[in-house]
N, CA, C and O of each residue as an XYZ file, in Angstrom:
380
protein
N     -28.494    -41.419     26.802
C     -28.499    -41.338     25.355
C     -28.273    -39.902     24.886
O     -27.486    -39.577     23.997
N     -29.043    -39.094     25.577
C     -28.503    -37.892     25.517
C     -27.207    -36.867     25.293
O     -26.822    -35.966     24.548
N     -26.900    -37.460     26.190
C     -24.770    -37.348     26.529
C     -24.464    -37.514     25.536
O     -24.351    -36.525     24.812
N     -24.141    -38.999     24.935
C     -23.886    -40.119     23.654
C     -24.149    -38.851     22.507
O     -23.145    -38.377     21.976
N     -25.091    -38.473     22.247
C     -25.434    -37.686     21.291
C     -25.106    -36.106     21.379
O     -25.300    -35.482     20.336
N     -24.762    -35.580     22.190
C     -24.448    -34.432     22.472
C     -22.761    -34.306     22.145
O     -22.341    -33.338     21.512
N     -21.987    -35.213     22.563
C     -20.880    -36.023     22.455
C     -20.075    -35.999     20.836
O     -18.994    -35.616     20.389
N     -21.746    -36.874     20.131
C     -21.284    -36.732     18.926
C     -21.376    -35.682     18.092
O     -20.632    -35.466     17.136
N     -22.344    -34.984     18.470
C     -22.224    -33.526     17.840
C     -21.407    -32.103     18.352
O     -21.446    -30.934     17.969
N     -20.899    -32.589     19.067
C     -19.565    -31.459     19.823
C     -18.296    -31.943     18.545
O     -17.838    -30.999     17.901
N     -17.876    -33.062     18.278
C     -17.340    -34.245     17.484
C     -17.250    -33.977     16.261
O     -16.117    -33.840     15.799
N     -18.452    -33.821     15.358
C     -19.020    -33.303     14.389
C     -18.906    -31.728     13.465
O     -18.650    -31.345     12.323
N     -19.270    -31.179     14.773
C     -19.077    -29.756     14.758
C     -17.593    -29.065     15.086
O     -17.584    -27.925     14.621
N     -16.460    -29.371     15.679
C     -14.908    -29.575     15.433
C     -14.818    -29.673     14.481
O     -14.638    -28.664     13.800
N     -14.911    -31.256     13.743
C     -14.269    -31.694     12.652
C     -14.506    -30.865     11.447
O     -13.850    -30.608     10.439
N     -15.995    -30.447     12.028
C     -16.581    -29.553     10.683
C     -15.517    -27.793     10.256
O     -15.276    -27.145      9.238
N     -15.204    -27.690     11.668
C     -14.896    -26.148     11.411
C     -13.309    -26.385     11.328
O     -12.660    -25.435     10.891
N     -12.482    -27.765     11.769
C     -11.547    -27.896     10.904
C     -11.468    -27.666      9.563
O     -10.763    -26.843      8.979
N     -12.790    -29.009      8.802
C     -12.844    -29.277      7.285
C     -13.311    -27.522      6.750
O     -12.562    -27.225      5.820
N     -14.159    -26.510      7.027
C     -14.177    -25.726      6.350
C     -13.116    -24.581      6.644
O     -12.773    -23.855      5.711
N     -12.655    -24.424      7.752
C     -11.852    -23.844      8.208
C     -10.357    -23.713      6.747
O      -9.684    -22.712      6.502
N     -10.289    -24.817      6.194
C      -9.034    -24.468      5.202
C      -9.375    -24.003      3.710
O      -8.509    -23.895      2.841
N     -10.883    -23.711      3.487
C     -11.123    -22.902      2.841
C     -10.747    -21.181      2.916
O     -10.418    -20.549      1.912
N     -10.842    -20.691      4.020
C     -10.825    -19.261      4.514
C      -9.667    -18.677      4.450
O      -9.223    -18.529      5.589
N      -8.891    -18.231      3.555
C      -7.701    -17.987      3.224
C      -7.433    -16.456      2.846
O      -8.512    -15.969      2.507
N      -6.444    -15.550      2.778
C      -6.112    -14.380      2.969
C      -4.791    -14.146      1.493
O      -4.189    -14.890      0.719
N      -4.868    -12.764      1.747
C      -3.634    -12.419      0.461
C      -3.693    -11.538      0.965
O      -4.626    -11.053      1.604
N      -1.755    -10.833      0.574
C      -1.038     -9.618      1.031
C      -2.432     -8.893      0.418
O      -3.233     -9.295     -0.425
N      -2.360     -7.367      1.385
C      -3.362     -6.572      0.873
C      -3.031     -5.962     -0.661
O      -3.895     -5.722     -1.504
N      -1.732     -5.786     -0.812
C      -0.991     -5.520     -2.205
C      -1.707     -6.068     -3.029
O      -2.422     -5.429     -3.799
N      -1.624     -7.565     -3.003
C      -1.790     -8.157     -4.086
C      -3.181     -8.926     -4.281
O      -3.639     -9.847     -4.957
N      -3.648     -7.875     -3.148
C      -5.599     -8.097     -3.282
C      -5.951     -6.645     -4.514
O      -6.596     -6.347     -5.519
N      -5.421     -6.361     -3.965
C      -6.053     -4.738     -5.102
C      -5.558     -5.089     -6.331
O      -6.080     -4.331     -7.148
N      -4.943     -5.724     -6.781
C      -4.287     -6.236     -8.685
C      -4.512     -7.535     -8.696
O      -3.976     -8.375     -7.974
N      -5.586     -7.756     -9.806
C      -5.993     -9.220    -10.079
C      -7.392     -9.486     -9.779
O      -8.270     -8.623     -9.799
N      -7.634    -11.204     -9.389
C      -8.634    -11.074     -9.525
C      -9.589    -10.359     -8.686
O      -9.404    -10.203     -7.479
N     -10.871     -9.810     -9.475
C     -11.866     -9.375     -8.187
C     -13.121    -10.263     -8.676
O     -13.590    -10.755     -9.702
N     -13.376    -10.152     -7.257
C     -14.596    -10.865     -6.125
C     -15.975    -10.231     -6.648
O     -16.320     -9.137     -6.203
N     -16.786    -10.927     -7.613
C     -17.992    -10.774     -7.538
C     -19.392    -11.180     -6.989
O     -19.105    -11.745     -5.934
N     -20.325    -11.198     -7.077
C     -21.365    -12.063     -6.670
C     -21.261    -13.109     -5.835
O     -21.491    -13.184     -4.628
N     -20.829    -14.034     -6.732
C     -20.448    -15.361     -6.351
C     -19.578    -15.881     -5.415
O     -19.620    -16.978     -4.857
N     -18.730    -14.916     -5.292
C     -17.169    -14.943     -4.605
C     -17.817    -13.936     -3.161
O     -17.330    -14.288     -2.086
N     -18.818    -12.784     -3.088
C     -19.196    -12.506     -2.137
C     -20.158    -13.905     -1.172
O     -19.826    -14.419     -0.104
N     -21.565    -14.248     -2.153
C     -21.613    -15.388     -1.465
C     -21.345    -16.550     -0.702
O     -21.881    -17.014      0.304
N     -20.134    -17.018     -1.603
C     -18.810    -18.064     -1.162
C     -18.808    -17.627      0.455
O     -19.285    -18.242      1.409
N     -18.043    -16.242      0.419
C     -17.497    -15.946      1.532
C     -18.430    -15.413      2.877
O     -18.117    -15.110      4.029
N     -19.410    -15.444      2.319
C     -20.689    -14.920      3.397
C     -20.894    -16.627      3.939
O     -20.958    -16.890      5.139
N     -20.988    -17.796      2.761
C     -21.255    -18.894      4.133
C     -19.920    -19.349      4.697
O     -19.754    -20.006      5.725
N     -19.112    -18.953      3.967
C     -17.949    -19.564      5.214
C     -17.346    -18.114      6.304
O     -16.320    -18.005      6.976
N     -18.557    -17.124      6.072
C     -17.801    -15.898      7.219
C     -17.689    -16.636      8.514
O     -16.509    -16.768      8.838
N     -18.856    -17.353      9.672
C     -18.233    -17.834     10.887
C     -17.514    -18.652     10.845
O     -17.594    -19.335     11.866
N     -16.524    -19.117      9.918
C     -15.273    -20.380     10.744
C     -14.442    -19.320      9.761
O     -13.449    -19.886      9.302
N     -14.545    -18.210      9.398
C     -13.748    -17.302      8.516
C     -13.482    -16.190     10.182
O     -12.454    -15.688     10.636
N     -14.478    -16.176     10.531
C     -14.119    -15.247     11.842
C     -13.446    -15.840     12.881
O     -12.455    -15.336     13.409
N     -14.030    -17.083     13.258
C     -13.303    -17.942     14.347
C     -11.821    -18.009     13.764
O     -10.976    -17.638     14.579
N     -11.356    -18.385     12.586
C     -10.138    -18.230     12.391
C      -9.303    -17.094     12.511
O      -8.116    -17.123     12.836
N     -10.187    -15.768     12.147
C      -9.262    -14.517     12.325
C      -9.016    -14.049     13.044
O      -8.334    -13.035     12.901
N      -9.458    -14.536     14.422
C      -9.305    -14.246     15.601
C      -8.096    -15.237     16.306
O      -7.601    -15.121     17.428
N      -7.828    -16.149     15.353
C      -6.845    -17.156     15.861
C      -5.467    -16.793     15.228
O      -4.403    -16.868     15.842
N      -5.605    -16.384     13.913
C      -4.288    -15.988     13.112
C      -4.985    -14.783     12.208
O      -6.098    -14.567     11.728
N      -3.213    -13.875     12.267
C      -3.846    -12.887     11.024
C      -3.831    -12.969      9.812
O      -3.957    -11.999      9.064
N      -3.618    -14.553      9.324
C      -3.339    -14.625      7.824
C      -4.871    -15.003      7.187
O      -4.791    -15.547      6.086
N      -6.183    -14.815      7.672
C      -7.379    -15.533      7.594
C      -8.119    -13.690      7.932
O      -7.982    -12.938      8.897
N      -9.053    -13.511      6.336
C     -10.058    -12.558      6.652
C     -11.589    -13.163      6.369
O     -11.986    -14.170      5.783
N     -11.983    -12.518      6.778
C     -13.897    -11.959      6.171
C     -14.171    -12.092      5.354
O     -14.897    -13.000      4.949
N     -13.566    -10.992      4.609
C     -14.178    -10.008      3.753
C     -12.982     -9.909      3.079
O     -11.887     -9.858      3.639
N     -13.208     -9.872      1.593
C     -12.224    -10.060      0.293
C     -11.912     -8.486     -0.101
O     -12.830     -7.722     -0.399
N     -10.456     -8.054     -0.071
C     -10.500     -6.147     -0.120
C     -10.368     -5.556     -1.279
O     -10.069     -4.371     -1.425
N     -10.725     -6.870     -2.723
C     -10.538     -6.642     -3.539
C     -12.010     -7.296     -4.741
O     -12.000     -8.216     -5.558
N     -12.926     -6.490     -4.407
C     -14.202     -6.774     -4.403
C     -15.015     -5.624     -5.270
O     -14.743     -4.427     -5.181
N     -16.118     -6.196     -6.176
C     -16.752     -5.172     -7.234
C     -17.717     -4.479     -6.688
O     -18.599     -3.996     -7.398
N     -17.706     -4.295     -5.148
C     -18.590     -2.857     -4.429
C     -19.940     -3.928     -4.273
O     -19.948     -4.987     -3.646
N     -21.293     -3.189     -5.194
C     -22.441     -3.854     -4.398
C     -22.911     -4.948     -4.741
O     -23.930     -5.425     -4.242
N     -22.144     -5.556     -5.752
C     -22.948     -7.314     -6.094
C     -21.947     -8.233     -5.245
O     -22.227     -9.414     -5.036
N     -20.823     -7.672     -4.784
C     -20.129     -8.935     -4.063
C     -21.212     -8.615     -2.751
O     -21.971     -9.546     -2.486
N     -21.354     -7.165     -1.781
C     -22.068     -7.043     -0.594
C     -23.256     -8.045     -0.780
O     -23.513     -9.052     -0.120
N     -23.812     -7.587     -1.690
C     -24.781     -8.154     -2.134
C     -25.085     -9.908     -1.777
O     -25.895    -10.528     -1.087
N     -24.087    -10.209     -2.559
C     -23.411    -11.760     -2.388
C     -23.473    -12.629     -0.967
O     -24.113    -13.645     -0.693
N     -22.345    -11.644      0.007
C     -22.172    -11.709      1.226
C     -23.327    -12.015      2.165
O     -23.428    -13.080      2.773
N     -24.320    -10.857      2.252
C     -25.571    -10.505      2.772
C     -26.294    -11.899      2.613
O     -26.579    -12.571      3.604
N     -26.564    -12.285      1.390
C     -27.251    -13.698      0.954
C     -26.665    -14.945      1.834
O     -27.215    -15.752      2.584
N     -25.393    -14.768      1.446
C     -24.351    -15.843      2.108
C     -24.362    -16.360      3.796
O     -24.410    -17.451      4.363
N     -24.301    -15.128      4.165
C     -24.504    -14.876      5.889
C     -26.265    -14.870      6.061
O     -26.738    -14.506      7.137
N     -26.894    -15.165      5.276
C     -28.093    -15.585      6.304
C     -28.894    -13.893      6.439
O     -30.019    -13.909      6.937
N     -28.431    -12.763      6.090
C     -28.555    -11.149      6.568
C     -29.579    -10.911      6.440
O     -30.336    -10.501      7.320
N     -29.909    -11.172      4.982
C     -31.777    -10.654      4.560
C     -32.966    -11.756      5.124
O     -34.112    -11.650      4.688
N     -32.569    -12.968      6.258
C     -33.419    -13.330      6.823
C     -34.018    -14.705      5.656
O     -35.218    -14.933      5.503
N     -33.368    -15.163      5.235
C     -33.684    -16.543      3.958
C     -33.701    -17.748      5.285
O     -34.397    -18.760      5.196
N     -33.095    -17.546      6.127
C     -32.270    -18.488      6.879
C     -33.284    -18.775      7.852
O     -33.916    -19.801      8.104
N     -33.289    -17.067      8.570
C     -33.839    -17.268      9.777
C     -35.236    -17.930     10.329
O     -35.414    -18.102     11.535
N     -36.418    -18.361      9.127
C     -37.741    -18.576      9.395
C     -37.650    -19.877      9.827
O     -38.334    -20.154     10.812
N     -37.165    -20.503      9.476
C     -36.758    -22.101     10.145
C     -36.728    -22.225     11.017
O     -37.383    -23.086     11.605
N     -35.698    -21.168     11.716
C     -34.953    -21.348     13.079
C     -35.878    -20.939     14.209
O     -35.752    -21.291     15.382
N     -36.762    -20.206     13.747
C     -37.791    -19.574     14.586
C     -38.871    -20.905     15.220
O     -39.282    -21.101     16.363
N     -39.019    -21.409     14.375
C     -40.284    -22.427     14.882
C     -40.036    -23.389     15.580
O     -40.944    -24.132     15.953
């Protein structure tokens, strides 16, 4: 039963980093610096999809991180929250 279930969550976890995987999207660096910028919200965004944002950028270079056209410390800010950084995440995982 074990297997069976291990199985389905190998299964799960693919499909998953397919489905978020086409969120994580990139722009010429040009045309990151004119237009819109990345606040708060848009740092957050990108802080929970940073690991299938990294697994991708390591696969192609059209897929970043980190947005290069960003309002300094409320997008970091954002990010930090997003990724789990200041430890919101981690007390769960501990027990």
């Amino acid at each position: 039963m074990k297997t069976k279930n291990r199985v389905l969550l190998s299964i799960f976890v693919v499909v998953a980093l397919f489905f978020f995987s086409s969120c994580a999207t990139v722009q010429q660096v040009d045309d990151c610096t004119s237009g819109h910028t990345y606040g708060f919200l848009g740092g957050l965004w990108h802080g929970i999809i940073a690991p299938v944002s990294f697994i991708g950028s390591l696969v192609s270079d059209h897929i970043a991180v980190w947005a290069v056209n960003n309002n300094g410390g409320w997008y970091t800010f954002g990010f930090l929250i997003g990724v789990g950084g200041l430890g919101f995440g981690g007390s769960k995982a501990s027990r």
